[in-house]
BATIVO-877099 format. One line per 3 residues: number of its first residue (from 1); their letters; for each residue x, y, z of C-alpha. Coordinates in nm, 2 decimals, m for minus. Last residue first. Example, Ala and Ser with C-alpha at 12.3 -4.5 7.8 and 13.67 -1.06 7.14 Angstrom:
// BATIVO-877099
2 = sa = 1.37 m0.11 0.71 | 1.23 m0.45 0.78
END
This chain:
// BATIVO-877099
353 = xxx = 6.72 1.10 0.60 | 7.04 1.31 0.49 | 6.86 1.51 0.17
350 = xxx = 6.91 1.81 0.36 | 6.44 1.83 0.39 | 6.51 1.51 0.55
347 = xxx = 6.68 1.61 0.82 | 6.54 1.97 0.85 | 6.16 1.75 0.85
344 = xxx = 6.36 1.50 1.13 | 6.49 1.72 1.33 | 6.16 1.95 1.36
341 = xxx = 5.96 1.61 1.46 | 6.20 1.55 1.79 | 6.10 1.93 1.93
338 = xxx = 5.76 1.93 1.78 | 5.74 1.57 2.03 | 5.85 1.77 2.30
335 = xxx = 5.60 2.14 2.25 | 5.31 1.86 2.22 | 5.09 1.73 1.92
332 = xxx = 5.26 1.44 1.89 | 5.12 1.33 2.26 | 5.25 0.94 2.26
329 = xxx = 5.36 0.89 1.94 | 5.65 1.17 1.93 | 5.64 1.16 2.31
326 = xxx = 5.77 0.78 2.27 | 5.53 0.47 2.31 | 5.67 0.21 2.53
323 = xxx = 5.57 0.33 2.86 | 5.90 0.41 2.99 | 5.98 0.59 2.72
320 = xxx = 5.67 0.83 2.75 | 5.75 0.86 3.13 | 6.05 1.03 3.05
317 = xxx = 5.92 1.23 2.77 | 5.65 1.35 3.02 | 5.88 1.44 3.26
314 = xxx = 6.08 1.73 3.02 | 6.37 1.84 3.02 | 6.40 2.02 2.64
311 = xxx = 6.52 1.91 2.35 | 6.78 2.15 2.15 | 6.83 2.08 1.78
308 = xxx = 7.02 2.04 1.50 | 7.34 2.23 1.58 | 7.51 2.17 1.24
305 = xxx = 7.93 2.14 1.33 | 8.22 2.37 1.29 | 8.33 2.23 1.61
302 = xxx = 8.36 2.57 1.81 | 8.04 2.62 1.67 | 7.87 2.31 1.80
299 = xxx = 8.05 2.35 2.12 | 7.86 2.68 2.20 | 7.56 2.55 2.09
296 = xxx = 7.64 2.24 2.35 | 7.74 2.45 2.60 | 7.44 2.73 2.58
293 = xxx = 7.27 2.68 2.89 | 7.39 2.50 3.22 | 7.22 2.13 3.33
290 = xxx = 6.93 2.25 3.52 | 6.86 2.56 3.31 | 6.52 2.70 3.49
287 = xxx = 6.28 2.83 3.33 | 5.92 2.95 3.54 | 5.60 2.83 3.42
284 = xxx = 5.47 2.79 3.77 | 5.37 2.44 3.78 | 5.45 2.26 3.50
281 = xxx = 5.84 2.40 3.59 | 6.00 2.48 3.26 | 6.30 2.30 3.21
278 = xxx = 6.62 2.36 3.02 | 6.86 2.16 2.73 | 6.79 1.83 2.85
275 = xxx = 6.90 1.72 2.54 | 7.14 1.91 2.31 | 7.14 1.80 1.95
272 = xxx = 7.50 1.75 1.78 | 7.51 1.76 1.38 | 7.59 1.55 1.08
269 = xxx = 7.91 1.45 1.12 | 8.04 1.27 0.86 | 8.22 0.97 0.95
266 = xxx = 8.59 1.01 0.81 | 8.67 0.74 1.09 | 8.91 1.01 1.26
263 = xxx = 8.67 1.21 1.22 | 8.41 1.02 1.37 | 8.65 0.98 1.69
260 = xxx = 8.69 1.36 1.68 | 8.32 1.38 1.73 | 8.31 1.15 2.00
257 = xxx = 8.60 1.32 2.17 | 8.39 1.61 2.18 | 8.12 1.44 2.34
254 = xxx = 8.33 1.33 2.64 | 8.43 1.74 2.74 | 8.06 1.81 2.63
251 = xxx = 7.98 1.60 2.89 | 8.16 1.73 3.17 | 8.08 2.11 3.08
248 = xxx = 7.70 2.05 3.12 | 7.47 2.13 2.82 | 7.35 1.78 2.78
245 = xxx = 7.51 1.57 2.47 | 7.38 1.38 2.13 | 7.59 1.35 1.87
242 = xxx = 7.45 1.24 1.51 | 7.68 1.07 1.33 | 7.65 1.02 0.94
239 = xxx = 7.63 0.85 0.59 | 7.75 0.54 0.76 | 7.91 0.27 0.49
236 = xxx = 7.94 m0.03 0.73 | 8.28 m0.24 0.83 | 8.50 0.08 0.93
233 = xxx = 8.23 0.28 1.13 | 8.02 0.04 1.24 | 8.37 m0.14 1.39
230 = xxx = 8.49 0.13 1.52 | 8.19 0.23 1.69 | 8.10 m0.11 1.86
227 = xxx = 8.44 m0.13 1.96 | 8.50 0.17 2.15 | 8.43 0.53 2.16
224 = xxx = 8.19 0.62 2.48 | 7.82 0.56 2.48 | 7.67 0.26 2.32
221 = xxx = 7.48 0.32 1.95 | 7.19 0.38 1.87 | 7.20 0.30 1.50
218 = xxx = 6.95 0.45 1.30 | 6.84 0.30 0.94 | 6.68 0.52 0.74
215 = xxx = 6.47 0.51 0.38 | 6.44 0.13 0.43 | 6.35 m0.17 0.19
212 = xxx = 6.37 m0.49 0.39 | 6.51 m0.47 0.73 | 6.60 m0.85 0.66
209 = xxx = 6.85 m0.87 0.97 | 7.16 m1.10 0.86 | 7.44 m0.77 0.73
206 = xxx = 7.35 m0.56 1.06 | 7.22 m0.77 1.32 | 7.53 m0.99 1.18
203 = xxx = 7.82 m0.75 1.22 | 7.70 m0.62 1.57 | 7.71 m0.95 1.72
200 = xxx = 8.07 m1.07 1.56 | 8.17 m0.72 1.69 | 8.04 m0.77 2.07
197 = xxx = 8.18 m1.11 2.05 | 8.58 m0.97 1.96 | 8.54 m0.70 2.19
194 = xxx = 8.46 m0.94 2.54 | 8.10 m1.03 2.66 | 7.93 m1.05 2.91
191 = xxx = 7.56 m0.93 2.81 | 7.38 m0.94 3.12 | 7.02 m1.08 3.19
188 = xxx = 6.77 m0.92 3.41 | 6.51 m0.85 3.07 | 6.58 m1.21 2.91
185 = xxx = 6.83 m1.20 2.64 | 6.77 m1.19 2.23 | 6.50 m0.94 2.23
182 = xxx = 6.77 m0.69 2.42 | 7.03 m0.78 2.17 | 6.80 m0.53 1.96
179 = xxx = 6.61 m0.50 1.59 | 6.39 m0.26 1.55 | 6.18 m0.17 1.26
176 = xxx = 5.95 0.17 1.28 | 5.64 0.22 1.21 | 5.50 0.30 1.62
173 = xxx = 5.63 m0.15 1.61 | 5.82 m0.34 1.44 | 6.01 m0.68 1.52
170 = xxx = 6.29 m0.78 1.29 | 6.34 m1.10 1.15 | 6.67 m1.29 1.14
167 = xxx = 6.86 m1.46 0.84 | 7.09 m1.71 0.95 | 6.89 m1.98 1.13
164 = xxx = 6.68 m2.09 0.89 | 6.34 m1.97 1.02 | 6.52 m1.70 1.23
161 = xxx = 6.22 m1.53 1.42 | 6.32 m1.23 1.69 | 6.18 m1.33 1.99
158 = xxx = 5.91 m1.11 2.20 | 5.83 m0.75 2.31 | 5.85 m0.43 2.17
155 = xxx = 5.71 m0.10 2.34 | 5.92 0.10 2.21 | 6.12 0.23 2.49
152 = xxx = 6.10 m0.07 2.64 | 6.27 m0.35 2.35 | 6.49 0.04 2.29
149 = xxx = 6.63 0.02 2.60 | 7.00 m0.23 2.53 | 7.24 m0.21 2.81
146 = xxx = 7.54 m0.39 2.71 | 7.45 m0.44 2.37 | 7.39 m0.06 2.28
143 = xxx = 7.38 m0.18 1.91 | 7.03 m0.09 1.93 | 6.93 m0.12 1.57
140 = xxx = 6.62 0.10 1.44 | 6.49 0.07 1.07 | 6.23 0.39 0.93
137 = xxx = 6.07 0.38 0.62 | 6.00 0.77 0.57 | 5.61 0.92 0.58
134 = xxx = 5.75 1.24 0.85 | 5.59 0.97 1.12 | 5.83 0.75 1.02
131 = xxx = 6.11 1.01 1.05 | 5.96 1.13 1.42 | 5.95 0.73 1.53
128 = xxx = 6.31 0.70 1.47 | 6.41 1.09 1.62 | 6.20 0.93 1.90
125 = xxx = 6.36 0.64 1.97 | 6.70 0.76 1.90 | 6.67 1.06 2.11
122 = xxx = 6.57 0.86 2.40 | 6.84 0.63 2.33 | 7.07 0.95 2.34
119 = xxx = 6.97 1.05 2.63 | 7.24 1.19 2.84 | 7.32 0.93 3.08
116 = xxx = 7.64 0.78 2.93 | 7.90 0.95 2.80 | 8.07 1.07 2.50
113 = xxx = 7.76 1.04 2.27 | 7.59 0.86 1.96 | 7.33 0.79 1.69
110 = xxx = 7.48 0.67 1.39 | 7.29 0.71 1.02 | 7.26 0.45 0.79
107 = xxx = 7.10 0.54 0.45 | 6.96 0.37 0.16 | 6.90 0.06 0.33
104 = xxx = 6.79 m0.27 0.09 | 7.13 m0.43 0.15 | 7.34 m0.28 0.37
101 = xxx = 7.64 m0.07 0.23 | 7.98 m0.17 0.27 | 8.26 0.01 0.41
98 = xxx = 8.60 m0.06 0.26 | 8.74 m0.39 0.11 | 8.58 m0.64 m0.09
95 = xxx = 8.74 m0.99 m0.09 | 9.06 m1.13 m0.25 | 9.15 m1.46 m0.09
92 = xxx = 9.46 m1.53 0.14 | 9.54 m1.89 0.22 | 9.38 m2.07 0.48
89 = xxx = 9.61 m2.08 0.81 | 9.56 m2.44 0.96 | 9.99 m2.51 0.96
86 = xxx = 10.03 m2.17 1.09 | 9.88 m2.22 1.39 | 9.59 m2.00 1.43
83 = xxx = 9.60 m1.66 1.56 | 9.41 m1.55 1.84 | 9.25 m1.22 1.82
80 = xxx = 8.90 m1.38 1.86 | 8.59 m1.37 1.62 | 8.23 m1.42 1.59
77 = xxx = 8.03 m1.70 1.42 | 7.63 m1.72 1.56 | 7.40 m2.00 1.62
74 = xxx = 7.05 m2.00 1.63 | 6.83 m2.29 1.70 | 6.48 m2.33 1.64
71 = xxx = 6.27 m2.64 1.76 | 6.46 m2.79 2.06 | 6.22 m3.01 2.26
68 = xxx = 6.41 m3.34 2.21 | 6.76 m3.23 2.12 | 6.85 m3.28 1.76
65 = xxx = 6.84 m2.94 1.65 | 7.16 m2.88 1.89 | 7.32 m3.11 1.65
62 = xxx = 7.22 m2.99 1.36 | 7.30 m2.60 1.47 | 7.66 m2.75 1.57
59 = xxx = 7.71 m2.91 1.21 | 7.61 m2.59 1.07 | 7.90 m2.39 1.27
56 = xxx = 8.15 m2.65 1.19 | 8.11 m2.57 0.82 | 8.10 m2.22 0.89
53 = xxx = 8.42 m2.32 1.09 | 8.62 m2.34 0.76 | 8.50 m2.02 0.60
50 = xxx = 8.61 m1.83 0.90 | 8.92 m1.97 1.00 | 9.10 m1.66 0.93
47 = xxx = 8.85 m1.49 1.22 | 8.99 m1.68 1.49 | 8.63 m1.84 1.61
44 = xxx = 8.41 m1.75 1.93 | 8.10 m2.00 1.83 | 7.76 m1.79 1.94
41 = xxx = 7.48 m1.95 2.13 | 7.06 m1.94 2.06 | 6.85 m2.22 2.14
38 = xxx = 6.48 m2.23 2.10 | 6.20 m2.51 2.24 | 6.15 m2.28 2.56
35 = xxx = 6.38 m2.03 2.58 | 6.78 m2.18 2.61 | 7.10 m1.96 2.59
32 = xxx = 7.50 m2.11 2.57 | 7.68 m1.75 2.55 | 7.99 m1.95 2.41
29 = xxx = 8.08 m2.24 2.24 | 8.46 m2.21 2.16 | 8.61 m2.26 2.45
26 = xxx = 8.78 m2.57 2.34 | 8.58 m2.80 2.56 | 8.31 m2.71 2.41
23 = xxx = 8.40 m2.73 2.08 | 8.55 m3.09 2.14 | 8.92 m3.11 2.12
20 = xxx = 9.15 m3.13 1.85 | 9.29 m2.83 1.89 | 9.21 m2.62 1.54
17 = xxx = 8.94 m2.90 1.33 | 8.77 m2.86 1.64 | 8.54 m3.16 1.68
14 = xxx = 8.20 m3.22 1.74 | 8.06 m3.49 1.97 | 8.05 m3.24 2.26
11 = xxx = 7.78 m3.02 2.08 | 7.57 m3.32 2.17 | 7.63 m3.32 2.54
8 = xxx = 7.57 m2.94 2.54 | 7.27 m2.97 2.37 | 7.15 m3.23 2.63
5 = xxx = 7.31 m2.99 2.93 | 7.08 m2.72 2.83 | 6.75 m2.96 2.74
2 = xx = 6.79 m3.03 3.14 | 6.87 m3.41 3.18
END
């Protein structure tokens, strides 16, 4: 018997306290994951049950624990619409409302766009490793579960640690702490998850990571307004959004919409930077404005909003990324990487990094 199935076998011997059934039979174990002696799997819970099922959730973690060859296991709480019958409804108990900080982070600030494709975790990695570079203490969450870079883009390999499986440690590396589903899954592996999961997730990288003391924490966060960003927005005090879009017409349409989504949230906005804002050919010299020129500086004072920066197209930003050192720690000494380390001085030189 694989060390899957066993931990599945055991995790049948518990009960939930809501249908009588066995977890697993319930639907409740979910996202079942095994690397060598360490197993990681989330319980999908009706949120009102919450303090109940933590009980359930430790029992689980024993079990698991039990397995020959297990060593760590991790297991994770996040919540479904269902409601519970009223019969197994716990009665109301006052709790904090409104955004709440994260502890040991003086500032969280939200890295965004409207679409997909234009950057913005090349931004993030590099506006990141810009403010640590600038002497600040620098965290990075890639909250882009679905297709999380930032393991590649800075050069960060390996497990994330949980030595009593609540708390997890971050990986660091270029001075910065990251902390990404991508460390949690293998490279090929796809998230598939539904709301509910992707906002358990998100919740506990924020509030169970120990970033320690940190000046910054960016959030890269996925492209379009959904889940993830309401629930950063309204669960996490954000000092800001950042809004990263190319010059083209069809992403400044989707862009906007971000920005009125953080208004909606009463996010401040802290500016837009356009990326891939023109190209100079390496060979010739000669300028060429693949994506348009202007639209986002245009859209930035239509807005009423900071333009913060323009970063050019550029291969060797690309191929920076890909390497797993950013053009910021790559070749800081080049037009790009001045580009990324301008942000971050007027950033910090506002008081908003």
């Amino acid at each position: 018997m694989s060390i899957r199935d066993a931990v599945l076998a055991n995790l049948k011997q518990i009960t939930d306290p809501v249908s009588g059934q066995d977890i697993v039979s319930a639907g409740i174990v979910r996202a079942l994951n095994v690397e060598g002696d360490t197993v990681r799997f989330v319980m999908e819970i009706d949120p009102k049950l919450a303090e109940q099922m933590e009980a359930v959730r430790t029992v689980a973690e024993r079990a698991a624990r039990a397995v020959d060859g297990v060593e760590n296991v991790s297991a994770m709480l996040t919540a479904h619409a269902e409601k519970a019958p009223p019969e197994l409804k716990p009665k109301p108990k006052p709790s904090q409302t409104g955004p709440q900080p994260v502890a040991g982070v003086d500032r969280i600030i939200a890295i965004a766009s409207g679409k997909g494709g234009v950057g913005k975790s090349t931004v993030s990695a590099n506006l990141a490793c810009a403010l640590a570079a600038e002497g600040r203490r620098v965290g990075l969450l890639d909250a882009d579960v679905y297709g999380p870079s930032q393991p590649r883009m800075l050069g960060v390999s390996g497990r994330p640690a949980s030595p009593d499986g609540k708390t997890i440690l971050p990986l660091r590396n270029h001075g910065v702490t990251m902390m990404s589903m991508g460390l949690m899954t293998n490279e090929d592996q796809a998230v598939v998850w539904r709301g509910p999961m992707l906002m358990g997730a998100l919740q506990q990288m924020m509030g169970q990571v120990q970033w320690g003391a940190l000046d910054v924490l960016i959030v890269d966060l996925p492209p379009g307004t959904g889940d993830v960003q309401l629930t950063l927005s309204q669960k996490f005090a954000v000092d800001g959004a950042i809004v990263v879009s190319t010059p083209q017409d069809v992403a400044l349409i989707d862009a906007r919409k971000g920005i009125d989504m953080f208004r909606q949230l009463k996010t401040p906005i802290l500016g837009m930077i356009e990326n891939m804002s023109t190209h100079i050919c390496s060979n010739c010299g000669h300028e060429e404005h693949v994506f348009g020129h202007g639209g986002v500086v245009a859209e930035a004072e239509a807005l009423n909003v900071p333009l913060l920066g323009e970063i050019p197209l550029h291969l060797d930003i690309r191929v920076a990324a890909d390497d797993g050192a950013p053009i910021v720690v790559s070749k800081p000494d080049s037009p790009q990487a001045e580009a990324f380390r301008k942000i971050a001085r007027d950033l910090i030189a506002k008081g908003q990094a």
